[in-house]
C-alpha distance (Angstrom), angle and dihedral (degrees) to the residues before:
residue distance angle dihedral
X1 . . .
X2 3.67 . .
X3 3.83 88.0 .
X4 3.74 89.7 55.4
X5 4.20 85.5 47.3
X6 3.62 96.0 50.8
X7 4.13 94.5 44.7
X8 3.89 86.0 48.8
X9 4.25 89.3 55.9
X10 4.07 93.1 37.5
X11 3.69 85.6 51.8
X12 4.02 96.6 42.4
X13 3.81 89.0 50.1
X14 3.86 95.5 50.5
X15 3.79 90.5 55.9
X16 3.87 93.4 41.7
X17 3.68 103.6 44.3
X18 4.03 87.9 41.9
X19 3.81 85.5 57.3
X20 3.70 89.1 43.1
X21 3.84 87.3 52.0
X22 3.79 96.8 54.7
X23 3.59 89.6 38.9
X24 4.07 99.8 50.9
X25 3.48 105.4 29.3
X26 3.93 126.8 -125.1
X27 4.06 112.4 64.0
X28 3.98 110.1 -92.5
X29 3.73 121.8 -126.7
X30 3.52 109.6 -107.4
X31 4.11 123.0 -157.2
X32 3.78 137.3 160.5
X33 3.45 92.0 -102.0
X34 3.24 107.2 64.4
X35 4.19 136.0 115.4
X36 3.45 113.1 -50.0
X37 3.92 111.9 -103.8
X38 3.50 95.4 -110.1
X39 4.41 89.1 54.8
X40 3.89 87.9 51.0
X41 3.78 91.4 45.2
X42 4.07 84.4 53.2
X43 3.63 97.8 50.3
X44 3.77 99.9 40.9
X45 3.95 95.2 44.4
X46 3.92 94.5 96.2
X47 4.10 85.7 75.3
X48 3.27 98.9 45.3
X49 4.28 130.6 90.7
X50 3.56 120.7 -139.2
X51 3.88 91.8 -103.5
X52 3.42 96.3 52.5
X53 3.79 93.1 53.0
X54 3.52 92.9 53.5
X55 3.91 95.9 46.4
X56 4.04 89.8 48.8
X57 3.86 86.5 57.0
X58 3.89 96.4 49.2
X59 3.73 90.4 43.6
X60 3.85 89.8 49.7
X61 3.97 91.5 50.1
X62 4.14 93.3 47.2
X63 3.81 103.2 110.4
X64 4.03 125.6 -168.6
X65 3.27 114.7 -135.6
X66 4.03 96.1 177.5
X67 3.74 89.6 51.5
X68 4.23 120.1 33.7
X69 4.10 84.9 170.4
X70 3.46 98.9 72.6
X71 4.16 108.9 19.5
X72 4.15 86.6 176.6
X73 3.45 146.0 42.5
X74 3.70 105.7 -101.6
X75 4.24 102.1 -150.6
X76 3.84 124.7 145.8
X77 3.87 101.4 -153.3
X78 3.69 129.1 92.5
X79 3.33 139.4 -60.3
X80 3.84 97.9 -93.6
X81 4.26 84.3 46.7
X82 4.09 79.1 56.2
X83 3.84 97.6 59.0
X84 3.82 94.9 32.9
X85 3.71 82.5 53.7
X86 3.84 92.8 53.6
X87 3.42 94.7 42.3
X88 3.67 93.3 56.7
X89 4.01 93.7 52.8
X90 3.75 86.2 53.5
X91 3.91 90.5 53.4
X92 3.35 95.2 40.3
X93 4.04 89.4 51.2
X94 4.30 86.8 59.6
X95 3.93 84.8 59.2
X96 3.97 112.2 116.6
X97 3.89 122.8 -135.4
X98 3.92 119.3 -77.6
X99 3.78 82.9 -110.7
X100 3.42 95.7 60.7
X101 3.73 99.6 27.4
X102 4.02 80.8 62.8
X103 3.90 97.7 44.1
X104 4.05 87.0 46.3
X105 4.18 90.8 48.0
X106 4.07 92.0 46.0
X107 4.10 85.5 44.9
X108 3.76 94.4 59.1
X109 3.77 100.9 40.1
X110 3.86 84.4 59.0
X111 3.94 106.8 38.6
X112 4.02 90.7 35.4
X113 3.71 151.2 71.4
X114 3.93 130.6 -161.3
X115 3.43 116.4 144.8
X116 4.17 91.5 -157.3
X117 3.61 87.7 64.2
X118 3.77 110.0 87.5
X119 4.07 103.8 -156.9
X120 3.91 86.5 -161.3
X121 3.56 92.6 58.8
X122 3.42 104.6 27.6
X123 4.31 91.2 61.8
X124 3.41 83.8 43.2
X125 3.62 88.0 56.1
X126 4.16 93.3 45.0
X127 3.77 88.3 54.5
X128 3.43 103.6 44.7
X129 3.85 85.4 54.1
X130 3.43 98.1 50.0
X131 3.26 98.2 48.4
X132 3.51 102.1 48.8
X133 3.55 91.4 42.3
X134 3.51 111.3 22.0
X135 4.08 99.6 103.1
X136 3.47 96.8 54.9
X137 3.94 98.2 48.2
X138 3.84 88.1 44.9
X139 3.70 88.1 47.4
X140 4.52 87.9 53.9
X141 3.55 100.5 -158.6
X142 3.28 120.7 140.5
X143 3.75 103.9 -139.1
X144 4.03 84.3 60.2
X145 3.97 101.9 49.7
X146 4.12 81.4 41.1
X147 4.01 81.7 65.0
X148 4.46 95.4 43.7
X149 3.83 81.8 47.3
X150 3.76 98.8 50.2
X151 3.90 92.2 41.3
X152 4.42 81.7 51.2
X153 3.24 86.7 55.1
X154 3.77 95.6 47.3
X155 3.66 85.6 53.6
X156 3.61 98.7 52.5
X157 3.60 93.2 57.0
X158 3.71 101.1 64.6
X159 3.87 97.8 75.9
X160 4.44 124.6 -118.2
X161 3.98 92.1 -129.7
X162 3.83 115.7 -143.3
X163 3.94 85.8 -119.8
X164 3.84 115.3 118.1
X165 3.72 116.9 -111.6
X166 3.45 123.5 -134.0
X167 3.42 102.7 -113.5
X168 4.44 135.2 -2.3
X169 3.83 86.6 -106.8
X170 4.03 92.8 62.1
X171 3.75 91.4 39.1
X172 4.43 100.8 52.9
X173 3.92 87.6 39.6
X174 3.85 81.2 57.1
X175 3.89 91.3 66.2
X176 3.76 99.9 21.3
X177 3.70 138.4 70.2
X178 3.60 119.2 6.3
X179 3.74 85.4 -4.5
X180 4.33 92.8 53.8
X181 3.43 111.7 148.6
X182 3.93 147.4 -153.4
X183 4.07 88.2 -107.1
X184 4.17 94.5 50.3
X185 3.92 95.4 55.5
X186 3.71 86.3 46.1
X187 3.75 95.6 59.8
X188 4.20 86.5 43.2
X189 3.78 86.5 53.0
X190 3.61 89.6 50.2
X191 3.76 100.5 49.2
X192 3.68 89.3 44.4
X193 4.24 93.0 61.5
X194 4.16 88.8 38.0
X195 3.67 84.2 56.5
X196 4.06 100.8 45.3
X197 4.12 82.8 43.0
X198 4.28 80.3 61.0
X199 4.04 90.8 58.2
X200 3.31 126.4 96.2
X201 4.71 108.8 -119.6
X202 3.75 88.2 -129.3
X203 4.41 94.8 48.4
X204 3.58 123.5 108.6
X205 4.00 100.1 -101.8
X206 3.54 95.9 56.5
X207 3.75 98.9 37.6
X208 3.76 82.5 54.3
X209 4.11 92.7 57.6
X210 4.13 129.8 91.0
X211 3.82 105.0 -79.5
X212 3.58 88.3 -102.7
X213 3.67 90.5 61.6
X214 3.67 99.5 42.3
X215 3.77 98.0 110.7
X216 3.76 135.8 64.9
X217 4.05 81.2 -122.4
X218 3.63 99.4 49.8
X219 3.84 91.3 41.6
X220 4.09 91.4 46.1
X221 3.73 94.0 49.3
X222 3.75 93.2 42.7
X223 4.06 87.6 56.1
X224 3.70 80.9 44.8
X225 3.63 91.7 61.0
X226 4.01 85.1 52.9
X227 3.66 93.2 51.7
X228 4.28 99.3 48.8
X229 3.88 86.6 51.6
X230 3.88 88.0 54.9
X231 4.00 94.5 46.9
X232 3.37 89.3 48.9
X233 3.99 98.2 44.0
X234 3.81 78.2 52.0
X235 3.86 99.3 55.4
X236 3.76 85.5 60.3
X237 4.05 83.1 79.4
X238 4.08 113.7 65.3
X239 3.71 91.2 -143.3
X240 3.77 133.9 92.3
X241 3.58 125.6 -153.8
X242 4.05 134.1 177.4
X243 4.01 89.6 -102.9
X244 4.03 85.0 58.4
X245 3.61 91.9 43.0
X246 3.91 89.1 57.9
X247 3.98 86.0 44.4
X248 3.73 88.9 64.7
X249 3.75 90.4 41.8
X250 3.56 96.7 54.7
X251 4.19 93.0 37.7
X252 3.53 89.4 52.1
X253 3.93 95.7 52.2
X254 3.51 96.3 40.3
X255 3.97 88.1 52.1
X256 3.81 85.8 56.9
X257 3.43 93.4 62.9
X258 3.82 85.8 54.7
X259 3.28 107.4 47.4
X260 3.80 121.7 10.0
X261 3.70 98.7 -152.7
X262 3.58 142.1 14.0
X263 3.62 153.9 123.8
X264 3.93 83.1 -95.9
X265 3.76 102.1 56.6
X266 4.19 86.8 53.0
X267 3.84 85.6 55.6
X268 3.54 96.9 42.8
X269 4.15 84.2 45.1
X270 3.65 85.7 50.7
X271 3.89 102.3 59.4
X272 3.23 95.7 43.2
X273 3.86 94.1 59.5
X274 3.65 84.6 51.1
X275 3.25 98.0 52.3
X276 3.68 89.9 48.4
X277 3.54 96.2 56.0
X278 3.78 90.5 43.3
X279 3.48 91.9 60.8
X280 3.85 85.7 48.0
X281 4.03 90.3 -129.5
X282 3.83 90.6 143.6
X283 3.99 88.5 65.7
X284 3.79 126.7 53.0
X285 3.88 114.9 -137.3
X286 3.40 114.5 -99.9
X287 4.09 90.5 -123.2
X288 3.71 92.4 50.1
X289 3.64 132.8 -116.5
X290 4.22 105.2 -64.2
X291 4.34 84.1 -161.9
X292 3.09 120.8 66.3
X293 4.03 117.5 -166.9
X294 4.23 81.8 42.5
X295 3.70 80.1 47.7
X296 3.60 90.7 58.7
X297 3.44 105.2 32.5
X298 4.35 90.1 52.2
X299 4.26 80.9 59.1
X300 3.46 92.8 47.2
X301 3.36 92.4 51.1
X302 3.67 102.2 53.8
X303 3.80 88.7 39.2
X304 3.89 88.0 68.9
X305 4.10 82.3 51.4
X306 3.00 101.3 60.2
X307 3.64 104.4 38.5
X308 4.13 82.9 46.0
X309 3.63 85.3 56.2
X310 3.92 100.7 47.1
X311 3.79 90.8 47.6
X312 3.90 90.9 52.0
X313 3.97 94.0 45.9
X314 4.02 82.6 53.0
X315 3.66 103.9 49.1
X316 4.09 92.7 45.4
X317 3.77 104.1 34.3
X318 3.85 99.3 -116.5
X319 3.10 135.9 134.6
X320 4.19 113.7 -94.3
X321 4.27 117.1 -111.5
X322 3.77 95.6 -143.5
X323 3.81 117.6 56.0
X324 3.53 119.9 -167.5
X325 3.77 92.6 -127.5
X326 3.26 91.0 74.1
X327 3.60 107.6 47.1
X328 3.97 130.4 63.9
X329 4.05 101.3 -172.4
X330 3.42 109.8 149.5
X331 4.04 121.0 -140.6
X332 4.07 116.3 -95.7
X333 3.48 111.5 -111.1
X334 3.49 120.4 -99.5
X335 3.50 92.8 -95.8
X336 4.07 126.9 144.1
X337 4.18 116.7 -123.2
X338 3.55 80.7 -107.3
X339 3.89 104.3 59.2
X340 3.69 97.3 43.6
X341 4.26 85.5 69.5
X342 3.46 91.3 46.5
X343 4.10 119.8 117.0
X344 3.34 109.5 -104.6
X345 3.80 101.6 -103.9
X346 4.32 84.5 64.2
X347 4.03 84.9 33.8
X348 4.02 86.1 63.1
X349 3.88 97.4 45.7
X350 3.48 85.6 52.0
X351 3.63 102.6 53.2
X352 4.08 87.9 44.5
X353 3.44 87.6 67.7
X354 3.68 99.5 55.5
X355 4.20 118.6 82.4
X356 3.53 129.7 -108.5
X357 3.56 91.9 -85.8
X358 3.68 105.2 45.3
X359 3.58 104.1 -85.9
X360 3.64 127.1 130.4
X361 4.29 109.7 -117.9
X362 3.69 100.6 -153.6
X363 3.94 101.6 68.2
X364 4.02 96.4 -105.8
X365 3.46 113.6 148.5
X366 4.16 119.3 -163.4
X367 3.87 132.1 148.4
X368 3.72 94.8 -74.4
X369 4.02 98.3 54.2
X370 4.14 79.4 47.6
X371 3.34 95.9 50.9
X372 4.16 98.1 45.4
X373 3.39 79.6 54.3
X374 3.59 105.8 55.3
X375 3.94 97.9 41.2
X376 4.54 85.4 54.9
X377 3.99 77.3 52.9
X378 4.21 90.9 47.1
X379 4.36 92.5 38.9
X380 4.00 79.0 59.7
X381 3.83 90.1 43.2
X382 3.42 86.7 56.2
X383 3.48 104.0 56.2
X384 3.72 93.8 53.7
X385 3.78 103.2 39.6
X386 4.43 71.8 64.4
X387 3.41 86.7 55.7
X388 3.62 105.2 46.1
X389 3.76 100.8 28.3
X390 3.86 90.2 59.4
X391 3.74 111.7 125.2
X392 3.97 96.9 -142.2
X393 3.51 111.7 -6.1
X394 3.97 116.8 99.5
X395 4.01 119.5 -149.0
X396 3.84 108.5 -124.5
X397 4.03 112.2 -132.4
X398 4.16 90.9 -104.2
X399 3.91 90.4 67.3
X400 3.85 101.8 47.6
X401 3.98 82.0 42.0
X402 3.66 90.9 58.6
X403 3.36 95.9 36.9
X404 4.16 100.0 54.8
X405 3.69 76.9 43.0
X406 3.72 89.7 61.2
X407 4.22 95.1 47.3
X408 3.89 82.3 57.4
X409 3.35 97.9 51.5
X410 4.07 99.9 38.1
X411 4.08 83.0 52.3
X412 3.40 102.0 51.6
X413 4.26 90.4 46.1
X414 3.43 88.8 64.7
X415 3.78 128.4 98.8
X416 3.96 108.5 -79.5
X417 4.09 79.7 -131.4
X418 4.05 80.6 77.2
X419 3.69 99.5 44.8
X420 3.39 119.6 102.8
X421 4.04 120.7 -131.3
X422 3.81 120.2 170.1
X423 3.78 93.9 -141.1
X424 3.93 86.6 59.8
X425 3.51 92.2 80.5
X426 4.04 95.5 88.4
X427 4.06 91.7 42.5
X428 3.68 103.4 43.2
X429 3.94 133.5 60.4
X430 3.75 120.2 -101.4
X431 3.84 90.1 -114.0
X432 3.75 93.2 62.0
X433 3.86 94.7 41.4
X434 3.34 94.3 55.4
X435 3.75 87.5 53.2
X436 3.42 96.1 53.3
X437 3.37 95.0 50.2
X438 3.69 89.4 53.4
X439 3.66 97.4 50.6
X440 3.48 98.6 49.1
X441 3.72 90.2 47.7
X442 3.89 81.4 64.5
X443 3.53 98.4 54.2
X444 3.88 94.0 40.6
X445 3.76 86.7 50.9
X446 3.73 93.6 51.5
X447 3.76 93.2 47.0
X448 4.24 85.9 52.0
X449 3.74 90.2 49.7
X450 4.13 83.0 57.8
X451 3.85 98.5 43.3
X452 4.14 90.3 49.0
X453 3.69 96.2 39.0
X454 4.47 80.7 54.6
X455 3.84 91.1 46.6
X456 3.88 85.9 49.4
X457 3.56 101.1 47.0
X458 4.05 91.7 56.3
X459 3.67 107.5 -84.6
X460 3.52 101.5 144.1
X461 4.15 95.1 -146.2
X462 3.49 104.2 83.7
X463 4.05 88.3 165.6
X464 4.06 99.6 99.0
X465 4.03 81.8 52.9
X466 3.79 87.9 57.7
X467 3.44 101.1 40.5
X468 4.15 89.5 53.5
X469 3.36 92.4 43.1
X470 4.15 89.2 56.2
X471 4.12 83.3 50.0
X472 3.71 93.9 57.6
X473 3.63 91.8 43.8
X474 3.28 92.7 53.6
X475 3.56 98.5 51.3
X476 3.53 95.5 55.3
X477 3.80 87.8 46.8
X478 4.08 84.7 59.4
X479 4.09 86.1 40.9
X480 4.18 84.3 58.6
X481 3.75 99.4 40.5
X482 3.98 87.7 55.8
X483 3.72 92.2 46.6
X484 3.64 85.1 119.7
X485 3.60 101.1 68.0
X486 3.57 101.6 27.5
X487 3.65 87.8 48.5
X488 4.10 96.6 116.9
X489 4.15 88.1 51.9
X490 3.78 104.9 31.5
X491 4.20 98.0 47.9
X492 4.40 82.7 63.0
X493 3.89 84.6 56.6
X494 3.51 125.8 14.6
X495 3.56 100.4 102.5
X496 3.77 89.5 57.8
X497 3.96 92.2 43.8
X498 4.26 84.5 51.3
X499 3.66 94.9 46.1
X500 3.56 101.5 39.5
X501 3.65 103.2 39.7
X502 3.83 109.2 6.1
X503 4.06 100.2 51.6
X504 3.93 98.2 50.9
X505 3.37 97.9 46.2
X506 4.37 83.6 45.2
X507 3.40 86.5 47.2
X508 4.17 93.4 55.2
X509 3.82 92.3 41.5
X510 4.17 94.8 47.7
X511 4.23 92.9 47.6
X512 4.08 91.1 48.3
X513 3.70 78.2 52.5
X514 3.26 103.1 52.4
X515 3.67 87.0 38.8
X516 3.56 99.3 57.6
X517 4.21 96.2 43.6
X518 4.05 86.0 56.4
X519 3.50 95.0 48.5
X520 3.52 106.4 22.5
X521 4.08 98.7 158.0
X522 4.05 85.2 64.0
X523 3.80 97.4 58.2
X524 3.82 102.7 139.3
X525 3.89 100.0 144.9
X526 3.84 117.8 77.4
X527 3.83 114.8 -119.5
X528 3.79 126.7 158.3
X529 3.85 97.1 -135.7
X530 3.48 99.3 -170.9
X531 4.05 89.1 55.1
X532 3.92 94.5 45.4
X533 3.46 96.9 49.1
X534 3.74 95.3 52.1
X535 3.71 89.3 36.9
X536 4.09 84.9 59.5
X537 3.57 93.9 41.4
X538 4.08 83.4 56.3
X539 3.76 85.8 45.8
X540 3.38 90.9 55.4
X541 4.26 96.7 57.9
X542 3.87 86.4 48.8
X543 3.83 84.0 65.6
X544 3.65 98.7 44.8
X545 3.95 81.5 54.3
X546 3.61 94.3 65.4
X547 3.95 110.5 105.5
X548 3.94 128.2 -134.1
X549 3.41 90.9 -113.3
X550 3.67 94.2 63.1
X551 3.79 120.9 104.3
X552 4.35 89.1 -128.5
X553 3.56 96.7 44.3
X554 3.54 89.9 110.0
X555 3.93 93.7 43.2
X556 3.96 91.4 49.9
X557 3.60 92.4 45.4
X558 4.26 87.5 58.0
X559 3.73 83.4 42.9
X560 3.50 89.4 55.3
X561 3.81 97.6 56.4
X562 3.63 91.4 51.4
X563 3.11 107.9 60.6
X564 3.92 97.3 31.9
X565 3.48 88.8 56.1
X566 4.10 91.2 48.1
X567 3.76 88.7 48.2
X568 3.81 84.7 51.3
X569 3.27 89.0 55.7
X570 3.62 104.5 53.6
X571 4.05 96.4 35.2
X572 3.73 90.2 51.1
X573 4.06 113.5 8.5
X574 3.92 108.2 -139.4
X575 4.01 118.3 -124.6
X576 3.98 117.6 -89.2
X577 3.86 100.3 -82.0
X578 4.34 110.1 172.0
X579 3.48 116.5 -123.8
X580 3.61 143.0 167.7
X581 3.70 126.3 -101.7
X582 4.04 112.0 -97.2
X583 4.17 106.8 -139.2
X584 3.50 111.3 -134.3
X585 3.53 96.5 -121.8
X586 3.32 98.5 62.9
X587 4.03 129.7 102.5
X588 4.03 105.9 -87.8
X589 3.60 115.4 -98.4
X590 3.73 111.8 -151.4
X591 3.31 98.8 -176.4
X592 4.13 81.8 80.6
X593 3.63 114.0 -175.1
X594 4.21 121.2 -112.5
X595 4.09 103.1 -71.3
X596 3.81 112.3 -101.0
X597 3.48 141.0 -151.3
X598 4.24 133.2 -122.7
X599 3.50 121.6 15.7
X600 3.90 98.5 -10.0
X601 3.86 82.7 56.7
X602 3.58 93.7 63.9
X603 3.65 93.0 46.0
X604 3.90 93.5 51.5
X605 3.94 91.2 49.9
X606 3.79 92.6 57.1
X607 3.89 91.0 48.3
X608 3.76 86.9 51.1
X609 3.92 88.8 49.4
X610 3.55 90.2 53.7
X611 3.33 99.6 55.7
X612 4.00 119.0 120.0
X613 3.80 96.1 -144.9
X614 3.94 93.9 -162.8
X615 4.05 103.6 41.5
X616 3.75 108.9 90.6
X617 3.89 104.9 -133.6
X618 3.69 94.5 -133.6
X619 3.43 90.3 70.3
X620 3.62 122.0 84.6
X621 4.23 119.6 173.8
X622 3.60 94.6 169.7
C-alpha cells in the first residue's frame, strides 16, 4: 500500500512540475524530498481547469503492471502532447500480432476490392511499420509504445502539403518509415477489421482469438476502436491531406459494417466529404497533374467518394453531399496497381493498350476497370436521386424515359468483362462473378428507382415497375443459390446486397400480391403468382441466412416478418379481426395485426405502400 501511495505522488509531481516547467520558464530542480503531491497539487490549483485536474489524477493512479520500471510516460511537451500521448498507447494496445496483422493484410487483398487502396503501397506501408516498430509492440510495455506514440505524434505535426511530389517513391516515404504517421496505422487498422468481417465465425483464425474476439463483429469493432483513436489523434493537426482523406474513407466503410445506420455514420459521411472537397479532389487543376501514379491514385480516391456517397443517399432517402455539377474529376484509367509505378517507357505501352475512352482492350478486369465502372453507375445515380429527392417538383414521363434509356445504354458500353450473364458462372472465376452480379444489381436498381418513381408520380402502368422488380429478385435469388462458391466475397456483403436491392423489389412484388388476392376481379398488371410466391418464400431463407454479426440483421429480421406475414396472408387469409388504421408516419410496427378485409383493407395496403423498406424506424434525422 505505501508503494502504491508513493508511485501515485511520484507520478502526480511529474505531471505537475512538468506543467509548472512549461508554464514558468527555466526547468525546476527536482529531488526526493520535495512537497508531497497532494501540497503541490494545492498550490498550483489556481492554473488549472476542472478537466485538467481530473485527468492529472487518473493519469497519476494508472499503474503498469507489464512494466514496474517505468510506471509513466516520461514526455516533456504539453498538456495536449500528454493526452495525445496516452491516447496513442491505448491504440497501439488494440493492435494484433505481426502474425496476424500479416494473415489479416494477405486475407483482404484476396477476398476484396477498393480501388483507393494501393496494394503496392499499402504492404509497403505494413512493413515499414513492423519493422520499425515491431520489437517494442511485441515486447508490450508501456514505457516502449509511450515512445512509438510520442514519435507518431512527432510525425503528425509536420504537415503532408497539398503540393505534388515528384515522384510515388518521395510521396509513401513521406508517411512511412521513420516518417509513419497517425493516418497510416489508421488505414492498417481498418483493413485489418474489413478483413476479419470477410471470415467465416466458425473458421480457424477467429476460433483461434480471445473470446472477446471470436467473431468477425467483435474483431471489426475492436479494429474500429483502433481506427477512431487515430482520426481523432489526427484532428489534433489543422491540416488535411489525401492520406487523411483515405483515413476517413476507410473509417467510414469499416463503420458500416458495424453499424448499418446511425447518427454517427452521417457524421463520419460528412467529414469525409469535407475533407474531400478541401483537398479539392473533386476538381482537376487547371495545369494538370505533373505525377502521374499520385495522379491516379487522387481520382481513384474521390471516385470511391462519390460512389460511397450515392449509395448512402440511396439506402436512407437523403439527399446526396456531392453533386455532379459541381465536380469535373475525370475516371482513372483502367490501369492495374502495377502499371501506374511503371517507368514511363512500360507506362506508355500500357496506356496504348487502353481505348479511346479509358477502357482496357484485352478483357482484364482489376480494381480500376471496377471502379470506372461503378462511379458511370453513381453519375447516373446522381441525376435521379435530383429527380426523385426534389421537394416539389414532379419529373414529367420524357425525363425518366430518357433517363432508363440512358442506364441501358451506359451498361451495355461497358466492357462485356463487366456484364453479367448467368451461364458465366462455370467459365469465369468467383471474383469476377461476384462482380458482375454486383454491378448489374446497380444498374437494375437504378432502373427500379425510375419505374417506382413513374408509378408514384401518376402513371397509371405500374407493370415495367413489376417486371424490374422480378429481375432484381431474381438476381439475388441466383446471388443465394451460388452462396457456395462466392462464399469468401458474398459473406462481407450480403446483407447490404439483401437490404438494398433484394427487400424493395420483395417489398413491390409481396403488396401487388396482396393487392391482387383482395381484389382479384381488378387484376390488370401481369404477375406469375405461382413464381412470386415461391420466389418470396426463397427470399425469405436468404434472410434467415443473415448472421448476428451482420450490421442488417436487425433490418432483415423486420423484413422477414413482413413478408412472411403477407405470404400468410394470401396462402391462408386470416379471419376478420377489427383494427385501427396505422398512419404512415408512424414508427413500423412489426408485430402487424391479422390482414383484414373492407375498408380496413384499404387502409392497411396504403400503410404497406408507404413503407421505406431500407430506413430503420429507430432512426429519426428530422
Amino acid at each position: 500500500m505505501k508503494h502504491k501511495h508513493r508511485t501515485l505522488q511520484l507520478n502526480l509531481e511529474k505531471i505537475l512540475l512538468l506543467l509548472i516547467e512549461k508554464n514558468q520558464g527555466p526547468p525546476l530542480e527536482i529531488s526526493k524530498g520535495m512537497a508531497s503531491s497532494m501540497d503541490c497539487f494545492v498550490r498550483n490549483r489556481n492554473g488549472l481547469d476542472q478537466f485538467t485536474l481530473a485527468f492529472l489524477v487518473l493519469l497519476a493512479t494508472q499503474q503498469d503492471s507489464g512494466d514496474k520500471d517505468d510506471n509513466f510516460i516520461s514526455v516533456s511537451g504539453p498538456f495536449k502532447d500528454l493526452c495525445s500521448i496516452d491516447l496513442g498507447v491505448r491504440a497501439l494496445q488494440q493492435l494484433p500480432s505481426q502474425d496476424n496483422c500479416e494473415k489479416l493484410l494477405d486475407r483482404f487483398f484476396r477476398v476484396m476490392d477498393y480501388a483507393a487502396l494501393h496494394e503496392p503501397t499499402v504492404r509497403y506501408a505494413h512493413r515499414s511499420f513492423w519493422s520499425r516498430y515491431g520489437d517494442c509492440l511485441a515486447s508490450g510495455k508501456r514505457s516502449r509504445l509511450a515512445c512509438i506514440s510520442e514519435e507518431l505524434c512527432d510525425n503528425g505535426e509536420s504537415v503532408l502539403g497539398t503540393a505534388m511530389p515528384d515522384n510515388l517513391e518521395q510521396w509513401r516515404s513521406s508517411f512511412t518509415g521513420s516518417k509513419f504517421r497517425w493516418e497510416t496505422l489508421g488505414i492498417l487498422f481498418a483493413i485489418y477489421g474489413l478483413a476479419a468481417m470477410s471470415f467465416s465465425d466458425c473458421g480457424l483464425f477467429l476460433e483461434s482469438q480471445p473470446e472477446s474476439l471470436n467473431d468477425r463483429k467483435k474483431y471489426a469493432s475492436h479494429m474500429e476502436r483502433g481506427v477512431e483513436a487515430c482520426v481523432l489523434l489526427c484532428d489534433n493537426v489543422d491540416a488535411c491531406n489525401d492520406v487523411k482523406v483515405l483515413l476517413l474513407h476507410c473509417a467510414l466503410v469499416l463503420q458500416g459494417y458495424c453499424v448499418q445506420s446511425g447518427y454517427l455514420l452521417w457524421r463520419r459521411h460528412g467529414s469525409l466529404v469535407a475533407a474531400t472537397t478541401a483537398m479539392g479532389l473533386h476538381r482537376e487543376p487547371e495545369s494538370g497533374y505533373s505525377n502521374f501514379p499520385l495522379q491516379e491514385l487522387r481520382r481513384r480516391l474521390f471516385v470511391a467518394t462519390f460512389v460511397h456517397d450515392k449509395i448512402r443517399a440511396t439506402f436512407m432517402g437523403r439527399p446526396p453531399l456531392l453533386s455532379r455539377h459541381y465536380c469535373n474529376c475525370a475516371l482513372p484509367l483502367d490501369l492495374s496497381d502495377e502499371d501506374i509505378m511503371e517507368s514511363e517507357e512500360n507506362l506508355a505501352i500500357a496506356k496504348a493498350k487502353l481505348d479511346d475512352n479509358g477502357w482496357n482492350q484485352e478483357g482484364q478486369v482489376c480494381s480500376a476497370t471496377r471502379a470506372r465502372a461503378f462511379m458511370l453507375s453513381s453519375l447516373l445515380r446522381d441525376e435521379i436521386l435530383e429527380i426523385s429527392l426534389h421537394p416539389s417538383r414532379q419529373p414529367s414521363e420524357a425525363i425518366i424515359c430518357e433517363l432508363r434509356s440512358k442506364c441501358d445504354e451506359i451498361y451495355s458500353q461497358l466492357p462485356v468483362s463487366l456484364r453479367w450473364k448467368p451461364e458465366r458462372l462455370a467459365s469465369t472465376s468467383a471474383s469476377s462473378f461476384y462482380w458482375q452480379i454486383f454491378l448489374h444489381l446497380e444498374f437494375l436498381h437504378s432502373k427500379f428507382l425510375l419505374d417506382k418513381l413513374r408509378a408514384l408520380c401518376g402513371q397509371r402502368d405500374s407493370q415495367p415497375l413489376l417486371d424490374t422488380a422480378r429481375q432484381l429478385l431474381d438476381v439475388i435469388l441466383v446471388l443465394w443459390k451460388s452462396r457456395d462458391c462466392l462464399w469468401d466475397y458474398v459473406q462481407c456483403d450480403f446483407d447490404f446486397l439483401i437490404a438494398t436491392y433484394g427487400a424493395p423489389s420483395a417489398g413491390v412484388l409481396a403488396i401487388e400480391l396482396l393487392k391482387q388476392s383482395k381484389s382479384p376481379a381488378t387484376i390488370k398488371l401481369k404477375l406469375p403468382r405461382s413464381e412470386v410466391i415461391q420466389n418470396l418464400s426463397v427470399f425469405i431463407c436468404c434472410l434467415d441466412w443473415v448472421r448476428q454479426t451482420d450490421s442488417g440483421f436487425a433490418l432483415c429480421g423486420r423484413m422477414r416478418k413482413i413478408i412472411s406475414h403477407i405470404l400468410d396472408s394470401i396462402l391462408g387469409p386470416s379471419p376478420r379481426v377489427p383494427s385501427p388504421p396505422i398512419p404512415a408516419t408512424s414508427n413500423i410496427d412489426f408485430d402487424i395485426p391479422p390482414l383484414v378485409s373492407g375498408a380496413d383493407d384499404a387502409e392497411f395496403l396504403e400503410w404497406l405502400d408507404a413503407i421505406d423498406w431500407t430506413k430503420d424506424p429507430m432512426m429519426d434525422l428530422n
